[in-house]
C-alpha positions as CSV (number, residue, x, y, z in Angstrom):
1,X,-32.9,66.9,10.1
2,X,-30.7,66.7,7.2
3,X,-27.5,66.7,9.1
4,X,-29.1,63.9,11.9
5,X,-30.5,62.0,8.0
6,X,-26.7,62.0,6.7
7,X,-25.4,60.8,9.8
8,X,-27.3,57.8,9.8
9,X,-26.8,56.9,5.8
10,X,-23.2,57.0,6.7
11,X,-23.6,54.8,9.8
12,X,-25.5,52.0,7.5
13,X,-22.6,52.6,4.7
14,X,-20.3,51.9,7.9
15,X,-22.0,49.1,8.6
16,X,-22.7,47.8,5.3
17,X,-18.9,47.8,4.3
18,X,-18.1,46.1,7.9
19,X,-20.6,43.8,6.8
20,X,-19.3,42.9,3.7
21,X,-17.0,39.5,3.4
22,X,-14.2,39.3,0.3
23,X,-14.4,36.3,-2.2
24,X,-12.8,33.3,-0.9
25,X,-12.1,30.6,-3.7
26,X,-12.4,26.5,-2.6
27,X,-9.0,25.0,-4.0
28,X,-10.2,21.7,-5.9
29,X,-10.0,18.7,-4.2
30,X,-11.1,15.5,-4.6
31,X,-14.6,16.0,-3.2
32,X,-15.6,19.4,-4.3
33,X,-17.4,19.5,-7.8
34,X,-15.7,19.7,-9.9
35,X,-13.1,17.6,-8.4
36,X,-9.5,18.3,-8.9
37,X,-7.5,17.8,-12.3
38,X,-4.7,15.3,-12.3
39,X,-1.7,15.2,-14.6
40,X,0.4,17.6,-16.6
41,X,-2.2,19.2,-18.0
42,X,-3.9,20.1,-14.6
43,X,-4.3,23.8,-13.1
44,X,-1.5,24.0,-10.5
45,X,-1.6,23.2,-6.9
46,X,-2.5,25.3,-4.0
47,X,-0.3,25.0,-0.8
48,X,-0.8,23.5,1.5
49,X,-2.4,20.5,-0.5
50,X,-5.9,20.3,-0.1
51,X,-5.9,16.6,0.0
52,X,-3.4,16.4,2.7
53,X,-5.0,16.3,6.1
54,X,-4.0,16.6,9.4
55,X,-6.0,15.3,12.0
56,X,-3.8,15.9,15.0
57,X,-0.7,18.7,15.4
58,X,1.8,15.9,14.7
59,X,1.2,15.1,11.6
60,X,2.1,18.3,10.6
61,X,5.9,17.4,11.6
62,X,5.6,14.7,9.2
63,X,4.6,16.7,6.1
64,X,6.0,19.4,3.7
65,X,3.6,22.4,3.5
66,X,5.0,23.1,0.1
67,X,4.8,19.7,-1.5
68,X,1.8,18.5,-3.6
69,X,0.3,14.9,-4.3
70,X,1.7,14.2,-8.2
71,X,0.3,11.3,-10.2
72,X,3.4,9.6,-11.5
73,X,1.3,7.5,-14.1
74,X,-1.7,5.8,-14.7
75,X,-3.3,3.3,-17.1
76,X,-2.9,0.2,-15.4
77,X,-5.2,-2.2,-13.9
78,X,-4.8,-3.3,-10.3
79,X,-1.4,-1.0,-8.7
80,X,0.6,-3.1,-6.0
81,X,3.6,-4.1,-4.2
82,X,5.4,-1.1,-4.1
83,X,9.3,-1.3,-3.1
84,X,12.2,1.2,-3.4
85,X,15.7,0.0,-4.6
86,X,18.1,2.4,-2.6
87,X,21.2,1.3,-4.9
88,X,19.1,1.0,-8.6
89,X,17.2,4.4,-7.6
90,X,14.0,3.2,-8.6
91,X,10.7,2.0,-7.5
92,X,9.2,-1.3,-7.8
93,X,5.6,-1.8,-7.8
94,X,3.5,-4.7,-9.8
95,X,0.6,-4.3,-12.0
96,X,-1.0,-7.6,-10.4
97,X,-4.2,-8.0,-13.4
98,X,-1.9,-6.8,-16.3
99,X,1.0,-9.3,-15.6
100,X,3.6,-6.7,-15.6
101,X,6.3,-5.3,-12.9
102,X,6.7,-1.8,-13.7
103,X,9.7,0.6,-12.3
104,X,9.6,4.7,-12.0
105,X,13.2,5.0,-12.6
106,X,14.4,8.2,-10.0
107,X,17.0,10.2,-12.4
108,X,14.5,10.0,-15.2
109,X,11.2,9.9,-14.0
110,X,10.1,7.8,-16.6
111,X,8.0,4.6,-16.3
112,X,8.8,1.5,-17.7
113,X,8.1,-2.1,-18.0
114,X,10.5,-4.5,-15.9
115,X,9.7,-8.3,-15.9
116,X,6.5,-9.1,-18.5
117,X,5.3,-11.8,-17.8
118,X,5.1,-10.7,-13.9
119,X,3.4,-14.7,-13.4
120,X,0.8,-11.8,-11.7
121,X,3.4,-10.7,-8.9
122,X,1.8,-9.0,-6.1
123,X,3.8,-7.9,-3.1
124,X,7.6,-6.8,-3.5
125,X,10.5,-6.3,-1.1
126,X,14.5,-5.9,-1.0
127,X,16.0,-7.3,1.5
128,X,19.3,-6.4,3.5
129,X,21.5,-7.5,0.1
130,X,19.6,-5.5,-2.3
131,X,17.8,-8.5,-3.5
132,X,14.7,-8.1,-4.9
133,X,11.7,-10.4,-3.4
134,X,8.0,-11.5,-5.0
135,X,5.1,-12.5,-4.9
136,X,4.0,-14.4,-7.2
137,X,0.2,-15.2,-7.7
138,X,0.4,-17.3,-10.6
139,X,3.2,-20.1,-9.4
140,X,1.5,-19.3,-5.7
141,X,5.1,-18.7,-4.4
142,X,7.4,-16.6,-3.0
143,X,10.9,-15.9,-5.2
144,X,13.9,-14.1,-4.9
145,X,16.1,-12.8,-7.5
146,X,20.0,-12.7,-6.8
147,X,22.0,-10.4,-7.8
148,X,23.4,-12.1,-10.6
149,X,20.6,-12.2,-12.4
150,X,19.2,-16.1,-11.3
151,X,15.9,-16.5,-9.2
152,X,15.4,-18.4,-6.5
153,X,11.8,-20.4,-5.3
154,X,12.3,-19.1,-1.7
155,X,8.8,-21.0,-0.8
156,X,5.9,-22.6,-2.6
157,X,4.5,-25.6,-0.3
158,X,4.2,-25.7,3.3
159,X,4.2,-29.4,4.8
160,X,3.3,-30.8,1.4
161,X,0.2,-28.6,0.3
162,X,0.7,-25.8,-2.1
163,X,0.8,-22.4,-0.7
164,X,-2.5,-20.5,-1.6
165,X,-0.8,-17.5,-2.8
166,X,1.5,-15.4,-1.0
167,X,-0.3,-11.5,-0.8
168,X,2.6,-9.4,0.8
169,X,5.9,-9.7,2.0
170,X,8.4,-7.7,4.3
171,X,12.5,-8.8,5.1
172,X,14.4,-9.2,8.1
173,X,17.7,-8.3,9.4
174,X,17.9,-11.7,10.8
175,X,17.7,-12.6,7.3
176,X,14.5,-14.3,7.3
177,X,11.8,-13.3,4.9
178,X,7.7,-13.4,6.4
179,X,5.3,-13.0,4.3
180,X,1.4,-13.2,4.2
181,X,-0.3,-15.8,1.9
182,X,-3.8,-15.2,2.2
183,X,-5.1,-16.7,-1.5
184,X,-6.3,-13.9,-3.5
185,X,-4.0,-15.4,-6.7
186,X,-6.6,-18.4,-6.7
187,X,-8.6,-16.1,-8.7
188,X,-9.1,-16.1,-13.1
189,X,-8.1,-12.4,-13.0
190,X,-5.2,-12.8,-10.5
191,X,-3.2,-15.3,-10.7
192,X,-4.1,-19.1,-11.5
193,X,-7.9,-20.8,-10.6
194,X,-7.8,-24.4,-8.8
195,X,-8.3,-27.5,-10.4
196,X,-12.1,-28.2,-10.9
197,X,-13.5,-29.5,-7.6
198,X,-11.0,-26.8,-5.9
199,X,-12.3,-24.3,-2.8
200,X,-12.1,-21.6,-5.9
201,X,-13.3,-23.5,-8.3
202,X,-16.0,-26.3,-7.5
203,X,-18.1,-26.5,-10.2
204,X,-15.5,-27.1,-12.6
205,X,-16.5,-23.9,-14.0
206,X,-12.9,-22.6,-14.7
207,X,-10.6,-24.1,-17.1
208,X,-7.0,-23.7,-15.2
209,X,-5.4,-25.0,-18.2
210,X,-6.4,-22.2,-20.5
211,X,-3.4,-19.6,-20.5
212,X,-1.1,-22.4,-18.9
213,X,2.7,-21.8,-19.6
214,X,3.4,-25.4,-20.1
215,X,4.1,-25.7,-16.2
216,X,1.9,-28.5,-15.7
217,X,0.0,-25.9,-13.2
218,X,-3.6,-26.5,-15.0
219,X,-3.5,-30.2,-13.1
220,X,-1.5,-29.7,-9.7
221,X,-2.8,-26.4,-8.2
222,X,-5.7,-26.2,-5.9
223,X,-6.0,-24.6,-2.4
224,X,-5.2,-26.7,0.4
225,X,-4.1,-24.1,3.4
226,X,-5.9,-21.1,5.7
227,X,-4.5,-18.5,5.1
228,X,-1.3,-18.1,7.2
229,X,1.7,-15.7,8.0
230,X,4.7,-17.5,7.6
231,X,8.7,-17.4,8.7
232,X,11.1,-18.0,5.7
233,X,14.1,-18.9,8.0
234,X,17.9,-18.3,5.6
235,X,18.2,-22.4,6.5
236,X,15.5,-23.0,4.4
237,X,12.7,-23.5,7.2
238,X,9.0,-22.6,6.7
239,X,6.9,-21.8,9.9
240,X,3.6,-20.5,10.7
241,X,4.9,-17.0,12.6
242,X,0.8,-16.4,14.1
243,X,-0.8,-19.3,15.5
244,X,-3.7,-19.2,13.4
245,X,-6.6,-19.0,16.6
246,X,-5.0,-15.3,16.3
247,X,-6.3,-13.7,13.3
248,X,-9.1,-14.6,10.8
249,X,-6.9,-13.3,7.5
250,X,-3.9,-11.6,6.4
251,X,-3.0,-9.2,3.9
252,X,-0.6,-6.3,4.0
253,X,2.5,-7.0,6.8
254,X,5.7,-4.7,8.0
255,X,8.0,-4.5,11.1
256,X,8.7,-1.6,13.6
257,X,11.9,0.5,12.7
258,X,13.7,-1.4,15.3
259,X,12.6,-5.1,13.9
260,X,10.6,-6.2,17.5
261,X,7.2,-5.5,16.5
262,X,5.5,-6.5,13.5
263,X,2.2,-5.3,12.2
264,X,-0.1,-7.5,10.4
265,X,-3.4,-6.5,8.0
266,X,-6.2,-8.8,8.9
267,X,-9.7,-6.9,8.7
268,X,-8.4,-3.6,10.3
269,X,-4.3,-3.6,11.8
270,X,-3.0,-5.9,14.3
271,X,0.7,-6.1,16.0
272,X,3.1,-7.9,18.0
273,X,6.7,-8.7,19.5
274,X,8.7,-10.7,17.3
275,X,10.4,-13.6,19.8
276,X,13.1,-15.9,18.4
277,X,10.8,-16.0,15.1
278,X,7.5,-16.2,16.2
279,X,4.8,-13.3,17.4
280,X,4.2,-13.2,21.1
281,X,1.7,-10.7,22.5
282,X,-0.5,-10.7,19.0
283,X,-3.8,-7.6,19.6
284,X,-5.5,-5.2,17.8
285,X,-3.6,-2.4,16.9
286,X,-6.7,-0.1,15.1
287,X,-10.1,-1.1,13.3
288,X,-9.3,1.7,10.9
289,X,-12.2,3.7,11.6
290,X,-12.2,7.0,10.9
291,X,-15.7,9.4,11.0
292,X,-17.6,5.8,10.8
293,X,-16.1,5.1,7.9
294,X,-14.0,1.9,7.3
295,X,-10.7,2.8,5.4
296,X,-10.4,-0.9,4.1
297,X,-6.3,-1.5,4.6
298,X,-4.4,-3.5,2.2
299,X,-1.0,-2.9,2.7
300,X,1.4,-0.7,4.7
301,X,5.1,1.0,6.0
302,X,6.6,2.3,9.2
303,X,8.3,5.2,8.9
304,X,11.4,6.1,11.6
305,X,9.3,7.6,13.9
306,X,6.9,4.3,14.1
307,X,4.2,5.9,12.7
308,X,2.5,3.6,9.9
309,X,1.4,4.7,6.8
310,X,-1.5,2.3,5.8
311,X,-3.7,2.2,2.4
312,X,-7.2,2.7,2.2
313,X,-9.6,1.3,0.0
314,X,-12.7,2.6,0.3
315,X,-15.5,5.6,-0.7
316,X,-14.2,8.4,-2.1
317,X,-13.2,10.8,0.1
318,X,-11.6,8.7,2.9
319,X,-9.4,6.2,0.0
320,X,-5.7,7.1,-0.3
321,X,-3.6,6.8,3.2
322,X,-4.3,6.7,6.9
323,X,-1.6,7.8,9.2
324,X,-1.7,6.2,12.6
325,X,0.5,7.0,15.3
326,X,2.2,3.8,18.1
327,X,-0.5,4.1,20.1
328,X,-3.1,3.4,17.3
329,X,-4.5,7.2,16.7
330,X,-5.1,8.1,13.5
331,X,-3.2,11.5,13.1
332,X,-3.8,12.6,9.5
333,X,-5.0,11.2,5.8
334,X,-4.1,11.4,2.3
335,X,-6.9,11.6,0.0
336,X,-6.7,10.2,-3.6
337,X,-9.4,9.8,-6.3
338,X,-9.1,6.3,-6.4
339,X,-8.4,3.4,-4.0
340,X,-5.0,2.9,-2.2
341,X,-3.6,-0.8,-2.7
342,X,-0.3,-0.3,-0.6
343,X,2.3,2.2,-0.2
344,X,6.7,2.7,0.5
345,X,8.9,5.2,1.6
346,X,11.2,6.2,-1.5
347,X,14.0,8.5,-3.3
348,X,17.7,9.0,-2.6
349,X,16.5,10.4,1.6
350,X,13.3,8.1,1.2
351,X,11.9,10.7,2.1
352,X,8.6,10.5,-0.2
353,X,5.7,8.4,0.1
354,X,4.4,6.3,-3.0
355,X,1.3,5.3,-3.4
356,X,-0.3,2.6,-5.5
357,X,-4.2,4.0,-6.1
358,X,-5.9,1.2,-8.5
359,X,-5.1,2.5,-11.3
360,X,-2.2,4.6,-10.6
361,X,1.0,5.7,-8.9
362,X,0.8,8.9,-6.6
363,X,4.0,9.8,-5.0
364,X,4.0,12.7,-2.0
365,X,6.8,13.8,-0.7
366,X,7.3,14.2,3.1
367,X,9.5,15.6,6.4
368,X,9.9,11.9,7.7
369,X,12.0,9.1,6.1
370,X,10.5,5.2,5.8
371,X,12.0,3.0,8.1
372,X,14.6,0.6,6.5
373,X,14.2,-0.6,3.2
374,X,11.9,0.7,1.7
């Protein structure tokens, strides 16, 4: 009996210790509670990061197991227009409500303040010359500044009516410039209202002349266009480049690696052939849905392998980046604690993704390289 009674405590012991399951810790993220620490003075990183997620084997290819989402900076108001200067080494972006263009200078890492006033710039380029290219919200125009130092109005009217105020903007190697004009600048906080009696403004309730810089704006700007995407041809010539039957709205815009396609933000993401300047073929591309949930798009970059790298402004969890493939599948995302205004491809390879979130810059760096510039 006592030898049989032995036998089966050490059976249950056996089983017990089989049984048992050792600690597993939950690296913080931005959904577990508490959620994860940002900055320098945040515990480190676990890899892989726990914010980087792939939804489909590929996106693995496209990401660096050891590399972790860094916040840059933060402090600002309303993050935008992201653009990487391959020759200055730095990054472009526009804080659109606090009137400022900011740049995260490469060698130094430092963040400083590059055109105050920004006439609340949103979206920023460089085209094939280095030039830098803006929106502007306040003026409701697009400009270019050469590289001597003088700025050029590239567009500001379209058949006699003011342009609403151009949004986002993406060059050509044909050296045209399109860009989206959708009229968020008609806003107080954004840019410059209309004139009382305006679409913005019809009570009269806003006074545009109130923080006017002597421009003569506070009596000559109201809106008078749907919003539109439009072809800057280098002669000088405006067009409409999507017949307006084709999509309700506009917002972020960027072309293919190779230049035929270009993709369009209107609601989810739409694309289509370019043809001798206009868009042929124009369709849904994806309604950004992913688990139910609408990962509101803003703005956008292809990378060389034509996957494109969209923003996503949204509930927590599902706001930073959505990854979709050329076929319109949704491959991986890139969660960040606050909304995702637009992204770019930057660095000396271009090989990291920067991301304007609201009220800050994230940067993530990754196996693929944005298509050209950045």
């Amino acid at each position: 009996m006592f030898g049989a009674g032995l036998l089966t405590t050490g059976l249950a012991t056996g089983v017990a210790r089989a049984a048992a399951k050792p600690e597993l810790g939950t690296p913080p993220s931005v959904v577990t509670q508490p959620p994860r620490q940002w900055g320098k003075d945040a515990a480190p990183d676990v890899f892989p990061d726990p914010d980087v997620l792939a939804l489909d084997d590929s996106f693995n290819r496209l990401i660096v197991r050891y590399a972790p989402i860094t916040r840059l900076g933060t402090g600002f108001l309303w993050t935008e227009g992201p653009a990487w200067s391959g020759e200055g080494l730095y990054l472009l972006f526009s804080d659109v409500q606090g009137d400022t263009q900011y740049r995260y200078v490469w060698p130094s890492g430092q963040i400083e303040p590059f055109r105050k006033p920004s006439y609340y710039s949103n979206g920023n380029g460089f085209d094939f010359q280095g030039r830098q290219l803006s929106c502007q919200h306040y003026f409701r125009r697009v400009v270019r500044w050469e590289l001597d130092g003088a700025m050029t109005v590239i567009a500001d009217q379209f058949e006699g009516k003011s342009l609403n105020a151009p949004n986002d903007i993406a060059a050509h190697p044909d050296g045209s410039i399109w860009f989206t004009d959708p009229g968020a600048g008609a806003s107080l906080s954004e840019g410059h209202p209309d004139v009382a009696g305006g679409p913005q403004n019809p009570g009269g309730l806003y006074d545009p002349r109130l923080g006017d810089t002597g421009t003569g704006l506070g009596t000559a700007v109201r809106r008078e266009l749907p919003p539109n995407v439009y072809r800057w041809d280098p002669s000088g010539k405006l067009e409409i480049a999507v017949p307006a039957d084709k999509i309700k709205g506009c917002n972020g815009i960027c072309f293919s690696p190779d230049y035929k396609r270009v993709y369009i933000i209107g609601g989810g993401i739409h694309v289509g052939e370019v043809a001798d300047g206009k868009v042929v073929n124009f369709r849904d591309f994806t309604d950004c849905m992913v688990d139910g949930i609408y990962c509101h798009p803003d703005g956008m970059r292809a990378d060389r392998a034509g996957n494109i790298w969209s923003s996503s402004n949204t509930v927590l969890g599902y706001s930073g980046v959505t990854v979709w493939n050329g076929s319109g599948k949704c491959i991986g995302r890139i969660r960040l604690p606050e909304g995702c205004a637009n992204v770019c491809f930057g660095g000396p390879k271009r090989d990291h993704l920067f991301m304007c979130a609201s009220q800050s810059l994230f940067m993530l760096k990754v196996n693929i390289q944005g298509a050209s510039p950045g």
